[in-house]
PDB file with SEQRES, HELIX, SHEET and CRYST1 records, atoms N, CA, C and O in Angstrom:
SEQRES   1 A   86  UNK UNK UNK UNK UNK UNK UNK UNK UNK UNK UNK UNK UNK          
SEQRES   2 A   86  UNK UNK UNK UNK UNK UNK UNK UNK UNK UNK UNK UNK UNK          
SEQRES   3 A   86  UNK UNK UNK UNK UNK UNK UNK UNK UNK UNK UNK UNK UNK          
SEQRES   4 A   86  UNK UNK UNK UNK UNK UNK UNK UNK UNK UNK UNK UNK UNK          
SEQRES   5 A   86  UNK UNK UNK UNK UNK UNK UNK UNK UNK UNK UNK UNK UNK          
SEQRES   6 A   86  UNK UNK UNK UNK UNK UNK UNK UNK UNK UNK UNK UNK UNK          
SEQRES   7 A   86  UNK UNK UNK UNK UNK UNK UNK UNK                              
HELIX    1 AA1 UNK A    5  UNK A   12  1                                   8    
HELIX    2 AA2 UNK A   23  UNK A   43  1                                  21    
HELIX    3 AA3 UNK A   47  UNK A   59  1                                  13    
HELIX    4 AA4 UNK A   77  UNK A   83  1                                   7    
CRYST1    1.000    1.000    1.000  90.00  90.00  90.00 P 1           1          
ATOM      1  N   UNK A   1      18.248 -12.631  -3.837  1.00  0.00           N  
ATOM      2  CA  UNK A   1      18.064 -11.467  -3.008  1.00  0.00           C  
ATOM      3  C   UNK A   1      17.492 -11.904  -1.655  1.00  0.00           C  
ATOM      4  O   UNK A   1      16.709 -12.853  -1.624  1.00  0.00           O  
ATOM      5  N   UNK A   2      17.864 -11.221  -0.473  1.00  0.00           N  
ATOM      6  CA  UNK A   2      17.442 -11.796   0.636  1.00  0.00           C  
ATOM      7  C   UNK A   2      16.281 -10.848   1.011  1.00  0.00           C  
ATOM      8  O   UNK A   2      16.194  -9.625   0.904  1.00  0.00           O  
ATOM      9  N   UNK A   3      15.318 -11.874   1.534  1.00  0.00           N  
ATOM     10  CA  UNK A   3      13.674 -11.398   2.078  1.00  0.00           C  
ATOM     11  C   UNK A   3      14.169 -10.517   3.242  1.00  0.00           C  
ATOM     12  O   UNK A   3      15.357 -10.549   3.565  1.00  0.00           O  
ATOM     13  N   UNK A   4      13.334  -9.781   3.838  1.00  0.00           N  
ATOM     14  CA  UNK A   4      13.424  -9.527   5.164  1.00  0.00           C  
ATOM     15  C   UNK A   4      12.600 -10.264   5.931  1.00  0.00           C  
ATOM     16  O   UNK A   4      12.047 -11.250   5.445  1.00  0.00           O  
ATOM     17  N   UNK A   5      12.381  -9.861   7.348  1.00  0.00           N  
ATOM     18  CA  UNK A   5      11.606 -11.086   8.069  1.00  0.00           C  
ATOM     19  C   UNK A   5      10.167 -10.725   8.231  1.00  0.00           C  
ATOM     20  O   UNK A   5       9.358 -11.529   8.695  1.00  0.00           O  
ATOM     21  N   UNK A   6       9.838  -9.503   7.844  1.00  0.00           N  
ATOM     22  CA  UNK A   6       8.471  -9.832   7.939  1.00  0.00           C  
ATOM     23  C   UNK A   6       7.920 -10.288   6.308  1.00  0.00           C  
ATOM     24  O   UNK A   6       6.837 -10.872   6.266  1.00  0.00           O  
ATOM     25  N   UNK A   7       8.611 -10.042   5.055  1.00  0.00           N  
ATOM     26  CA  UNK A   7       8.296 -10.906   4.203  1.00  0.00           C  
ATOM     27  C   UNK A   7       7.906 -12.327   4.307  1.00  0.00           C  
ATOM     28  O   UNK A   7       6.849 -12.810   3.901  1.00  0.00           O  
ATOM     29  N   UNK A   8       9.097 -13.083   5.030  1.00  0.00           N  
ATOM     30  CA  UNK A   8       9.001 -14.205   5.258  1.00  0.00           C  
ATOM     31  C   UNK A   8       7.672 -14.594   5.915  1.00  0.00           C  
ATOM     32  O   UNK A   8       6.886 -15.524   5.734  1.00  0.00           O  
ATOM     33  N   UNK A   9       7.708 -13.553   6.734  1.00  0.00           N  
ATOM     34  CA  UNK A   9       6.265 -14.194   8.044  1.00  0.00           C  
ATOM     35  C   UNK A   9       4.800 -13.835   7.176  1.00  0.00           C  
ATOM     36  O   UNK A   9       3.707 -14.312   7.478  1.00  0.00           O  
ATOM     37  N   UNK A  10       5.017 -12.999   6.173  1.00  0.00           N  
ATOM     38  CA  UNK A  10       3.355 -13.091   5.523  1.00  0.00           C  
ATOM     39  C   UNK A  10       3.188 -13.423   4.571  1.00  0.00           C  
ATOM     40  O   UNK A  10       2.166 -13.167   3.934  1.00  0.00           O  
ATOM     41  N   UNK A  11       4.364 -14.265   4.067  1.00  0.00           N  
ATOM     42  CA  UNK A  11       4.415 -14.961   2.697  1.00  0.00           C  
ATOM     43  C   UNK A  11       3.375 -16.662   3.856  1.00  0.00           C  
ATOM     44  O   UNK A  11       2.262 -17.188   3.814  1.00  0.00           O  
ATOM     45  N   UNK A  12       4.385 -16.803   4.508  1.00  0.00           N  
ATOM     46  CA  UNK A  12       3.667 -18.056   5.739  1.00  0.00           C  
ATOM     47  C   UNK A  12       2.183 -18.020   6.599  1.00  0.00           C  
ATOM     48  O   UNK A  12       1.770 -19.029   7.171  1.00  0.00           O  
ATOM     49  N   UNK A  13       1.450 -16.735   6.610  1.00  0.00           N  
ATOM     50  CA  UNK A  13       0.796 -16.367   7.242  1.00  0.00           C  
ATOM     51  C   UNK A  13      -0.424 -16.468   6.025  1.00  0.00           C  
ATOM     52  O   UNK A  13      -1.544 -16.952   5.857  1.00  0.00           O  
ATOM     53  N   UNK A  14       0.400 -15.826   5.454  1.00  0.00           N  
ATOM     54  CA  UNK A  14      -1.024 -15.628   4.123  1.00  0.00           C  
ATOM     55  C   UNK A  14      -1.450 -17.487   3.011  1.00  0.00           C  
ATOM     56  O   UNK A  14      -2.356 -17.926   2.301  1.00  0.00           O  
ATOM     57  N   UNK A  15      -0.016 -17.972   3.578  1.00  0.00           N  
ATOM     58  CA  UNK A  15      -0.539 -19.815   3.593  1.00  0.00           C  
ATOM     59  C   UNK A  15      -1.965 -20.222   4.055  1.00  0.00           C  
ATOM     60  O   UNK A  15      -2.834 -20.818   3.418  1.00  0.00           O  
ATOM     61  N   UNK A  16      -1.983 -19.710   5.430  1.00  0.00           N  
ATOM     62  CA  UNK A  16      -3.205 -19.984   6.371  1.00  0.00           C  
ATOM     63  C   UNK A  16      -4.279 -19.974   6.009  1.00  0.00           C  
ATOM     64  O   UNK A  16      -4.465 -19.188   5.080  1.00  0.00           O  
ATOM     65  N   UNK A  17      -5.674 -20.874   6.543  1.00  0.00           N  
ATOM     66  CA  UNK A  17      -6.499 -20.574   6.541  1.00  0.00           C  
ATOM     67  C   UNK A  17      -7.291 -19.812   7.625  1.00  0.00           C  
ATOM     68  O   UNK A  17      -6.471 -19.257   8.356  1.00  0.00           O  
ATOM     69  N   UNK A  18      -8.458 -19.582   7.991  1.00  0.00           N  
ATOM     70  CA  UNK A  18      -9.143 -18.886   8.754  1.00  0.00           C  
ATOM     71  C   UNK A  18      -9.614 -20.163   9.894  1.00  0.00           C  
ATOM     72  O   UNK A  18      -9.388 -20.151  11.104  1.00  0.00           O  
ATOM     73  N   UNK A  19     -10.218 -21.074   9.230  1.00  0.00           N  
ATOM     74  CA  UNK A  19     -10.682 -22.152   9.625  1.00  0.00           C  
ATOM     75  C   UNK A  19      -9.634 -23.366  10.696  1.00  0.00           C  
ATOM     76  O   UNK A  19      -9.837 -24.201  11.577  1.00  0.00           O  
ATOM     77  N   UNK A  20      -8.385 -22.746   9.873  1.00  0.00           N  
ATOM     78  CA  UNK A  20      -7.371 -23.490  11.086  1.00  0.00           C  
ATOM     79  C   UNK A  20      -6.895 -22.988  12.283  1.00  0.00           C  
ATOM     80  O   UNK A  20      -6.283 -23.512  13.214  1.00  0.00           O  
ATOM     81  N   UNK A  21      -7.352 -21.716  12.048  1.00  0.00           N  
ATOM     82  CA  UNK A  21      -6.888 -21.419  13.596  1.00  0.00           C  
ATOM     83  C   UNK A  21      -7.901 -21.899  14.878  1.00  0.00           C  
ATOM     84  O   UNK A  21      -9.126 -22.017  14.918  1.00  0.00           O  
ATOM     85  N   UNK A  22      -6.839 -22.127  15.919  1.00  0.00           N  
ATOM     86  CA  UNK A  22      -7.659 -22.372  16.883  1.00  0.00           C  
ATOM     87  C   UNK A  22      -8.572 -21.271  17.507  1.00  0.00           C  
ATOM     88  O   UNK A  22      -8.284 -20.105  17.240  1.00  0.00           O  
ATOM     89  N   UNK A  23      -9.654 -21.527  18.321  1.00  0.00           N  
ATOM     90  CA  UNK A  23     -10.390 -20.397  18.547  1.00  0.00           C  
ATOM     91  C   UNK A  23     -10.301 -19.514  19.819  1.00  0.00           C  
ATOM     92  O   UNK A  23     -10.908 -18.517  20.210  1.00  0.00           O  
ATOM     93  N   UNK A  24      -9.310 -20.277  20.299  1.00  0.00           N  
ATOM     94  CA  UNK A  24      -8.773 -19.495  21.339  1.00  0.00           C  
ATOM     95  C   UNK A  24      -7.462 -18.037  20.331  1.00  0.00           C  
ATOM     96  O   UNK A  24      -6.698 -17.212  20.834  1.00  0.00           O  
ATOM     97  N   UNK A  25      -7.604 -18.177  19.651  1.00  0.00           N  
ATOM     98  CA  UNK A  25      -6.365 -17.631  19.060  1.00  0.00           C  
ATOM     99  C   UNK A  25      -7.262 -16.625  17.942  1.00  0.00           C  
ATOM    100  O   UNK A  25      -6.790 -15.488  17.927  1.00  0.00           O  
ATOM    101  N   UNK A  26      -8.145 -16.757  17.248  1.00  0.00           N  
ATOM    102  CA  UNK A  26      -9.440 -16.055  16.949  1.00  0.00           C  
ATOM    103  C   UNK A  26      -9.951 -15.254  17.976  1.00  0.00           C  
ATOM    104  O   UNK A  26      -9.964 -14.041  17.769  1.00  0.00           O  
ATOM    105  N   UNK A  27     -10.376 -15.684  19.045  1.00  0.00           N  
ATOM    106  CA  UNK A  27     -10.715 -14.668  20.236  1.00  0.00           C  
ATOM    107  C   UNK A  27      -9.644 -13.858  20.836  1.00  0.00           C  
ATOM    108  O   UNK A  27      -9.889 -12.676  21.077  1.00  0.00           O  
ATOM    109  N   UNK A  28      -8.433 -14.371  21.120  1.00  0.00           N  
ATOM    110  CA  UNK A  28      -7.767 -13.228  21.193  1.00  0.00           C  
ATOM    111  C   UNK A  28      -7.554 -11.908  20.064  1.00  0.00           C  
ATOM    112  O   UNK A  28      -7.475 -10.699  20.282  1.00  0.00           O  
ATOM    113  N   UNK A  29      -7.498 -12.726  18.714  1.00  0.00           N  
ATOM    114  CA  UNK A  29      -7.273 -11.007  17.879  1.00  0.00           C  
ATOM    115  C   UNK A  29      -8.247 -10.342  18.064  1.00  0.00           C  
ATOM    116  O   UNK A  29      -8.138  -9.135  18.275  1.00  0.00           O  
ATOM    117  N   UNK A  30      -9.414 -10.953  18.031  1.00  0.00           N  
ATOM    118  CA  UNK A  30     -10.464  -9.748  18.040  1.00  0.00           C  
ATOM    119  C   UNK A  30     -10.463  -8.796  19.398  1.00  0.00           C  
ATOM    120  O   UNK A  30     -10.877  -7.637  19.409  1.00  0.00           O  
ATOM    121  N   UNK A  31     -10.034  -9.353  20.301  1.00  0.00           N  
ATOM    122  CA  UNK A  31      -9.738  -8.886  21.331  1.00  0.00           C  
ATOM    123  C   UNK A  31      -8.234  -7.758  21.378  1.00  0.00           C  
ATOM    124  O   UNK A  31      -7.957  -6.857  22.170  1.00  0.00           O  
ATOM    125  N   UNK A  32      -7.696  -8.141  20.507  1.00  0.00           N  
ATOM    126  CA  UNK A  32      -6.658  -7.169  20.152  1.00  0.00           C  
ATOM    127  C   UNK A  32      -6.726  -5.587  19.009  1.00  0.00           C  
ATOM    128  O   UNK A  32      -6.272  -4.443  18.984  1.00  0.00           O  
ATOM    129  N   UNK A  33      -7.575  -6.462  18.226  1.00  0.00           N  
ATOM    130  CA  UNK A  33      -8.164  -5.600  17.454  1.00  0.00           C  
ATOM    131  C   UNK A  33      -8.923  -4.830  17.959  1.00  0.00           C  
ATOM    132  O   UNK A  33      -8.933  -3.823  17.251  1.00  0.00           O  
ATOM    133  N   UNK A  34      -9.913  -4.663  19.216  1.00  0.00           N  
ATOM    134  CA  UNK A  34     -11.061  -3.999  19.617  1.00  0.00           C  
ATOM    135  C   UNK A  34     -10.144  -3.458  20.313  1.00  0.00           C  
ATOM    136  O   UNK A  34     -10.440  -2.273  20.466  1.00  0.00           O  
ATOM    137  N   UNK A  35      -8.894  -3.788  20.965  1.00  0.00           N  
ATOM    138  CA  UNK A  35      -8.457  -2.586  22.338  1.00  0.00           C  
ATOM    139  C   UNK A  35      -7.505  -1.590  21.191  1.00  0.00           C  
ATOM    140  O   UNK A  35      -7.394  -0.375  21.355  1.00  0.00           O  
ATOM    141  N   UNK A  36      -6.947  -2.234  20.187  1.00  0.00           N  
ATOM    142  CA  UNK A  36      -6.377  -1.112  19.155  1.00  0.00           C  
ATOM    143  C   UNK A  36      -7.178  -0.163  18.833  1.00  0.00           C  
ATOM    144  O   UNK A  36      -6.709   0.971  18.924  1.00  0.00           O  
ATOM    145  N   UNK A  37      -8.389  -0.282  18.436  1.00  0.00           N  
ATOM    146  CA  UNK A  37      -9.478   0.716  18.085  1.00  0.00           C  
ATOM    147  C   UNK A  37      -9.347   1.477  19.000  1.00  0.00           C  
ATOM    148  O   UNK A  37      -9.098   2.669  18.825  1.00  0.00           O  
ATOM    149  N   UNK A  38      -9.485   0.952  20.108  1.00  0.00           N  
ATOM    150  CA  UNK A  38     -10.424   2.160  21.116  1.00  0.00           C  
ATOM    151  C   UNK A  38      -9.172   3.065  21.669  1.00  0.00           C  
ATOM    152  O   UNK A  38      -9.273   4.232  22.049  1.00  0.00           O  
ATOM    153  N   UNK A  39      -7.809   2.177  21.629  1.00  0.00           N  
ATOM    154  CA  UNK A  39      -6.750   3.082  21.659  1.00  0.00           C  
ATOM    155  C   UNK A  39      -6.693   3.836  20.750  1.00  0.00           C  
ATOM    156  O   UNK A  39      -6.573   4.963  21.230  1.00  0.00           O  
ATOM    157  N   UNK A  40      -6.710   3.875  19.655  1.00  0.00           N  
ATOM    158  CA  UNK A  40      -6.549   4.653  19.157  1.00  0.00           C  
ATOM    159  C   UNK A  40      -7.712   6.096  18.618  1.00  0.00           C  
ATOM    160  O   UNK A  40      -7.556   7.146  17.994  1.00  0.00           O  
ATOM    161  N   UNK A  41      -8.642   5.525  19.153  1.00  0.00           N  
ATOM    162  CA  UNK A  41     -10.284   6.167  18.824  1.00  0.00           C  
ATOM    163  C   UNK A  41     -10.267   7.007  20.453  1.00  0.00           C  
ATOM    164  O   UNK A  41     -11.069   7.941  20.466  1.00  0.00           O  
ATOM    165  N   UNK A  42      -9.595   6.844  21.611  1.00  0.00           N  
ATOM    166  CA  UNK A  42      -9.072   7.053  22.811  1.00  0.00           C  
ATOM    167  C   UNK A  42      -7.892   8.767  22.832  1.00  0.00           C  
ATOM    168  O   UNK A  42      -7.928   9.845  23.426  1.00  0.00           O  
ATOM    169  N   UNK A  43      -7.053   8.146  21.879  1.00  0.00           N  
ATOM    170  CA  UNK A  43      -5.885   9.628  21.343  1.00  0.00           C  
ATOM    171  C   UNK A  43      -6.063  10.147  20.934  1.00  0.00           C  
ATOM    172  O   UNK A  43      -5.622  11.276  21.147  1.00  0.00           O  
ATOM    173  N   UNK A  44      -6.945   9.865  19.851  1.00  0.00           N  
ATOM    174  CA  UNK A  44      -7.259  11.075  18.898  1.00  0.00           C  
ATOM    175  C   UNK A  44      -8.311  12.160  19.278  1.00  0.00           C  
ATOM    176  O   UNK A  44      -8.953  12.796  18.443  1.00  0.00           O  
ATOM    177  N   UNK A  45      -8.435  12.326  20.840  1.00  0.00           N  
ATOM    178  CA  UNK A  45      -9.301  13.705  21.471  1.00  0.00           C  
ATOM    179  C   UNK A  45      -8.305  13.721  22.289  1.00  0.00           C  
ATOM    180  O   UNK A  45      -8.432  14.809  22.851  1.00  0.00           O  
ATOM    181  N   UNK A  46      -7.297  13.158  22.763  1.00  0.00           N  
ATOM    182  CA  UNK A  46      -5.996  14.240  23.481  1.00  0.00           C  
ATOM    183  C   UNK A  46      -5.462  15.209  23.074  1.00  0.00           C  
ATOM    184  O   UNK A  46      -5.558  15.280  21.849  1.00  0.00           O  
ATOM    185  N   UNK A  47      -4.826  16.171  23.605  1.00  0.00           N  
ATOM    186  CA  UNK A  47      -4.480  17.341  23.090  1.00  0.00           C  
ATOM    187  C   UNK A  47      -3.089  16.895  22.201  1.00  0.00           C  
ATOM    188  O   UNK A  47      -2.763  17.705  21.333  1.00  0.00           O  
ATOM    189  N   UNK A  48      -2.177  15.573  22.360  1.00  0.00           N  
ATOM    190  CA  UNK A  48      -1.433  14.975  21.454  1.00  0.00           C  
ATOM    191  C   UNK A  48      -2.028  14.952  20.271  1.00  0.00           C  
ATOM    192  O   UNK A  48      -1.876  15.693  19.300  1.00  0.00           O  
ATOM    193  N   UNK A  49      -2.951  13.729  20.491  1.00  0.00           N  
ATOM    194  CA  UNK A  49      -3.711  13.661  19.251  1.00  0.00           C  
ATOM    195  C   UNK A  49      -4.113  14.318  18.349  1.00  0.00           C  
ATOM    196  O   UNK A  49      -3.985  14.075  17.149  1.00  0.00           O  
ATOM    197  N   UNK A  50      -4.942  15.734  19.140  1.00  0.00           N  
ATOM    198  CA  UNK A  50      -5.228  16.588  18.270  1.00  0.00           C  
ATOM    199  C   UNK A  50      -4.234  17.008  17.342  1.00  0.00           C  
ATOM    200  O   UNK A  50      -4.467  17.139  16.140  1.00  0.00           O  
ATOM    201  N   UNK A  51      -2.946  17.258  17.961  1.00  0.00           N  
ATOM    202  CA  UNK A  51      -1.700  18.287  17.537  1.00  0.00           C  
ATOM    203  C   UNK A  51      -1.618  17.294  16.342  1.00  0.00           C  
ATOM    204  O   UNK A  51      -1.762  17.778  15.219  1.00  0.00           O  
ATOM    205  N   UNK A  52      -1.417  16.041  16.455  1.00  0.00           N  
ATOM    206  CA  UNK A  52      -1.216  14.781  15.260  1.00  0.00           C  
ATOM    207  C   UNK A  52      -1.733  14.745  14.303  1.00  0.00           C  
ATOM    208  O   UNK A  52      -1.130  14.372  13.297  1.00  0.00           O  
ATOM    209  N   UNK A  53      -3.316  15.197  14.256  1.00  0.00           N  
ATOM    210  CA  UNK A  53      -4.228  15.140  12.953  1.00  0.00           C  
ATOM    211  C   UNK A  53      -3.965  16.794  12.704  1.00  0.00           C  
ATOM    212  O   UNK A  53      -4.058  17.040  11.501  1.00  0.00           O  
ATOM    213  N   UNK A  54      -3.687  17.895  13.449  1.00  0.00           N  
ATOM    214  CA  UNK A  54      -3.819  18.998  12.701  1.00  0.00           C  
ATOM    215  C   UNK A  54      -2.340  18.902  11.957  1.00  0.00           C  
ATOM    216  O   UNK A  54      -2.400  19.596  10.942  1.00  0.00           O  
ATOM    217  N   UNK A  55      -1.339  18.433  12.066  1.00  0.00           N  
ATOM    218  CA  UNK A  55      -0.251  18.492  11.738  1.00  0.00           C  
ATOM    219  C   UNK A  55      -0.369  17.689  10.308  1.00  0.00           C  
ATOM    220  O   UNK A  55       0.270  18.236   9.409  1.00  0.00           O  
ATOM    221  N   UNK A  56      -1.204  16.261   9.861  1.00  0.00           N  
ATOM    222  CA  UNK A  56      -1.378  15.777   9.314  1.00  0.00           C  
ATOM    223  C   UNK A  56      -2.342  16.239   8.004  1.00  0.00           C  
ATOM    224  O   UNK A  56      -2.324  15.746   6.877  1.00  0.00           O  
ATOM    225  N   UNK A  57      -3.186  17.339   8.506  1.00  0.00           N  
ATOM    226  CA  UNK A  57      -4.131  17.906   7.980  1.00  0.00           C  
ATOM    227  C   UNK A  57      -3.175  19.167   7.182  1.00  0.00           C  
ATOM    228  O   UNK A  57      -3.225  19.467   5.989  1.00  0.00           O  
ATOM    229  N   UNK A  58      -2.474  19.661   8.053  1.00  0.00           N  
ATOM    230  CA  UNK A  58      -1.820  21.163   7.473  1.00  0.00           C  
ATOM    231  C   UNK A  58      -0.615  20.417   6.491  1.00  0.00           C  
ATOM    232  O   UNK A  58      -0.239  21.138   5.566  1.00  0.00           O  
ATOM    233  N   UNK A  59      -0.020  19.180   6.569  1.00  0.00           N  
ATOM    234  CA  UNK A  59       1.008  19.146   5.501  1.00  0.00           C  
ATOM    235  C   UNK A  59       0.105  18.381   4.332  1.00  0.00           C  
ATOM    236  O   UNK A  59       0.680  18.651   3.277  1.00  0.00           O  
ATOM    237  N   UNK A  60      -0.731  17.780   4.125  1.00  0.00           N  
ATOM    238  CA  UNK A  60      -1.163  17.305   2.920  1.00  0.00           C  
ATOM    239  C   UNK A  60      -2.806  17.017   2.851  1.00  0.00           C  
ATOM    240  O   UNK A  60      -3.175  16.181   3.676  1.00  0.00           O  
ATOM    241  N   UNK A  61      -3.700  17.495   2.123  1.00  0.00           N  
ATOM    242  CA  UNK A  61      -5.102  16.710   1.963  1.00  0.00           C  
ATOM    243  C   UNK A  61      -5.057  15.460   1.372  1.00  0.00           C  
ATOM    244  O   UNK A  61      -3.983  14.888   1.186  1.00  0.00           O  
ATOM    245  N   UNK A  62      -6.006  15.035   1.095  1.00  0.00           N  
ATOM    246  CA  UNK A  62      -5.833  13.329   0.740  1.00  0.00           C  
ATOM    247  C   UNK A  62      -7.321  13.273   0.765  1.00  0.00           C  
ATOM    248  O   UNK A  62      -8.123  14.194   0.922  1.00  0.00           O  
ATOM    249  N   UNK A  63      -7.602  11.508   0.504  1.00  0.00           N  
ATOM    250  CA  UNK A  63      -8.446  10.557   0.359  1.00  0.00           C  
ATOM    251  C   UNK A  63      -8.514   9.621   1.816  1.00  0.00           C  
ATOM    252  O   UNK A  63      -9.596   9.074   2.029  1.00  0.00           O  
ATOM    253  N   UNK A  64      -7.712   9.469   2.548  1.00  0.00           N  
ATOM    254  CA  UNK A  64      -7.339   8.430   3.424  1.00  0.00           C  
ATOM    255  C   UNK A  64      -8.165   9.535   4.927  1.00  0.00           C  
ATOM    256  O   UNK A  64      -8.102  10.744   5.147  1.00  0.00           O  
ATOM    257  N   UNK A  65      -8.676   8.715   5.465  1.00  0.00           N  
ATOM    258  CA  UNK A  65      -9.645   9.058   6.438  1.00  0.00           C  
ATOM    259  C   UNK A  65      -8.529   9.164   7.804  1.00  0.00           C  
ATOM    260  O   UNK A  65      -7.650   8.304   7.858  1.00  0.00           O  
ATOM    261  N   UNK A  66      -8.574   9.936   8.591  1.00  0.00           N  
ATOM    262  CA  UNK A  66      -8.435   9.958   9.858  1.00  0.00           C  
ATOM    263  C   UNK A  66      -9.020   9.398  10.833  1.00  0.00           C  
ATOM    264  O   UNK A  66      -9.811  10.142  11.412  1.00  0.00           O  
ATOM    265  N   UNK A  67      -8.921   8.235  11.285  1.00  0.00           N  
ATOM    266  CA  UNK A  67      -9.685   7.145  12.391  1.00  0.00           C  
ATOM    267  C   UNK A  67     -10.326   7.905  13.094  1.00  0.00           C  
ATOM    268  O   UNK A  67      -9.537   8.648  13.678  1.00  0.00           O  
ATOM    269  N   UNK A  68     -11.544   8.157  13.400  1.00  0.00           N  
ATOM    270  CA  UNK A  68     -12.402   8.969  14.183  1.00  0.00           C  
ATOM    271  C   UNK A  68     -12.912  10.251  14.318  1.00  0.00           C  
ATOM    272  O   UNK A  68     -13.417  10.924  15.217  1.00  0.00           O  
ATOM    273  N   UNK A  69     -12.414  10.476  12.292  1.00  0.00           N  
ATOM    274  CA  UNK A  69     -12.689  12.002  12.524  1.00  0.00           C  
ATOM    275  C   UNK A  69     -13.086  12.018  10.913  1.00  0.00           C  
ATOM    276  O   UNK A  69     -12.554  11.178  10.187  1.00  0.00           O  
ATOM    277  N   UNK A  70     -13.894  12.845  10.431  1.00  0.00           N  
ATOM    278  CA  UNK A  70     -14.064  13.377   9.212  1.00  0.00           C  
ATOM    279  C   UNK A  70     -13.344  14.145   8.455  1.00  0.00           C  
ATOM    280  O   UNK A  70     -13.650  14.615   7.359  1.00  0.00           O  
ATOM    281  N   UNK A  71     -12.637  14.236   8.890  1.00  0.00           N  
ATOM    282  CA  UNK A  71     -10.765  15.092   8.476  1.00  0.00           C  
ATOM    283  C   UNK A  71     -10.400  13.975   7.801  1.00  0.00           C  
ATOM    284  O   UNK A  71     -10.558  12.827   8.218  1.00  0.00           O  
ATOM    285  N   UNK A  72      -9.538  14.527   5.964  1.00  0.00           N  
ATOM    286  CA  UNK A  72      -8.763  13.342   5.095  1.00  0.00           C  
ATOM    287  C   UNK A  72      -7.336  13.270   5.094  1.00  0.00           C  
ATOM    288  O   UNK A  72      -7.191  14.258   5.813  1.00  0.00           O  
ATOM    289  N   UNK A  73      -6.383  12.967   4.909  1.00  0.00           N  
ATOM    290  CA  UNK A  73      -5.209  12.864   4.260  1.00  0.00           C  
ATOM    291  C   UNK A  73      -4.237  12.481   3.614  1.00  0.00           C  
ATOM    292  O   UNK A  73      -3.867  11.392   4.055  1.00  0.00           O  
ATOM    293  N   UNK A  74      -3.887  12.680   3.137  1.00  0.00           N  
ATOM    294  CA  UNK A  74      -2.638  11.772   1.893  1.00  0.00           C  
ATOM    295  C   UNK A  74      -2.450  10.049   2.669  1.00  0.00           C  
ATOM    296  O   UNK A  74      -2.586  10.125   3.890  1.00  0.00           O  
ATOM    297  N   UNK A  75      -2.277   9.144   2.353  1.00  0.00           N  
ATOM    298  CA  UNK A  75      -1.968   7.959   2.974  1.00  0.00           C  
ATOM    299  C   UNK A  75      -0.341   7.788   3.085  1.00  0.00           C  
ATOM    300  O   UNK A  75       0.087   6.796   3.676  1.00  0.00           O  
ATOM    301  N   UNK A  76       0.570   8.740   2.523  1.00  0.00           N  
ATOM    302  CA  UNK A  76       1.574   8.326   2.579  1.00  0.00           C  
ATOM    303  C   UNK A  76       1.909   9.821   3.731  1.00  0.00           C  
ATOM    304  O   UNK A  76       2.988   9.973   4.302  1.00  0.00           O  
ATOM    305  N   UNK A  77       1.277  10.334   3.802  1.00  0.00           N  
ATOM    306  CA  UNK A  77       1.486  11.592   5.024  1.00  0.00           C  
ATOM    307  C   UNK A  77       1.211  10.743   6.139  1.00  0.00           C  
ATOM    308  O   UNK A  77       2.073  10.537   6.993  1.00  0.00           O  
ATOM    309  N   UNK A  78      -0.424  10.018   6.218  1.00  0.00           N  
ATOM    310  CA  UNK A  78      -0.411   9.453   7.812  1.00  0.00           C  
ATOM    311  C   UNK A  78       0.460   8.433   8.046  1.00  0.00           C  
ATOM    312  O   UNK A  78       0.768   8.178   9.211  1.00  0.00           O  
ATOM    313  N   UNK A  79       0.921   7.788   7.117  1.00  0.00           N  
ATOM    314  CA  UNK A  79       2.320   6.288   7.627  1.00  0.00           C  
ATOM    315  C   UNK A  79       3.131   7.018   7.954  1.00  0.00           C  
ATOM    316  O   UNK A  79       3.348   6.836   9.152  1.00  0.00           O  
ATOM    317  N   UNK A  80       3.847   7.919   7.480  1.00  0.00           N  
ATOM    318  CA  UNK A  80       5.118   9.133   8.026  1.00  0.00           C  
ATOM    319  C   UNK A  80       4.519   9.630   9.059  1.00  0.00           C  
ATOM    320  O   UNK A  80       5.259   9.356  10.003  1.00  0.00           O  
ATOM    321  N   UNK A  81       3.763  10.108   9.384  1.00  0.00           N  
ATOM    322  CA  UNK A  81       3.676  11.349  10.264  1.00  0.00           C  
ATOM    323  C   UNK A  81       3.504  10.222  11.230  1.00  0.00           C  
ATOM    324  O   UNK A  81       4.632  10.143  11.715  1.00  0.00           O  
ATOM    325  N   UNK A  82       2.599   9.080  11.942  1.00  0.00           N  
ATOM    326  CA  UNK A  82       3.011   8.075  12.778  1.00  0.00           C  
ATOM    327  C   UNK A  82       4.252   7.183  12.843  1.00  0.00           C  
ATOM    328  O   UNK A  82       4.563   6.658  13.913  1.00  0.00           O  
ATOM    329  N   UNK A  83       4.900   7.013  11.839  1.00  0.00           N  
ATOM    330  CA  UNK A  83       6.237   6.971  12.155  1.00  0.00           C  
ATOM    331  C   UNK A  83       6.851   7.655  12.859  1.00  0.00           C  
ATOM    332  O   UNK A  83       7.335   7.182  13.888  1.00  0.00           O  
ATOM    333  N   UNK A  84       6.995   8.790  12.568  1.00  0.00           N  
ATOM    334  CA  UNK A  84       7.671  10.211  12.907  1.00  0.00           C  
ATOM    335  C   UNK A  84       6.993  11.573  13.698  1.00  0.00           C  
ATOM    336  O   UNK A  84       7.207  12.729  13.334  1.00  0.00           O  
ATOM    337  N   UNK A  85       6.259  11.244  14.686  1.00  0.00           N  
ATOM    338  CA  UNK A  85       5.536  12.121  14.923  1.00  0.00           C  
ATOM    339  C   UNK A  85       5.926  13.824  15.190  1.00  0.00           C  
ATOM    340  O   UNK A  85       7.092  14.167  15.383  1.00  0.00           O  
ATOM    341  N   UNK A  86       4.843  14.760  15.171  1.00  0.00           N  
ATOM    342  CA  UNK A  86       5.764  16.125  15.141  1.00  0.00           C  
ATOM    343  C   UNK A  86       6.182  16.064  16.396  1.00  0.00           C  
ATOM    344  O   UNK A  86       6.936  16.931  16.838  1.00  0.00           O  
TER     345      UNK A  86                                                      
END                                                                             
């Protein structure tokens, strides 16, 4: 059966250690990781945003937290509904 390609890349990735990466390459994720947050901790008080979590909120409750808000929802509602936004 054929992999797809991001199989491939985290079957190779998850090889890795922590310790081998260089640290220039460590400082960048975290640096990627911190501007993802705040992007996204950033949208979620736009009036988009808002429309996104109430939309998320009105089709399903859940367990799965809403990034920056005390509002829950299904985990397979928020992967769809950011896929697919309303």
């Amino acid at each position: 059966m054929k992999k797809f390609i991001t199989e491939i890349i985290s079957e190779h990735l998850g090889k890795g250690k922590y310790d081998n990466l260089p640290k220039d390459v460590i400082e960048k994720a975290k640096i990627c990781i911190l501007d993802s947050i705040g992007c996204t901790l950033g949208g979620s008080v736009t009036n988009v945003g808002e429309k996104v979590i109430n939309s998320l909120i009105a089709k399903e409750r859940g367990f799965s937290t809403i990034f920056g808000h005390k509002k829950k929802t299904s985990l397979i509602s928020t992967v769809f509904r950011i896929i697919d936004p309303p």
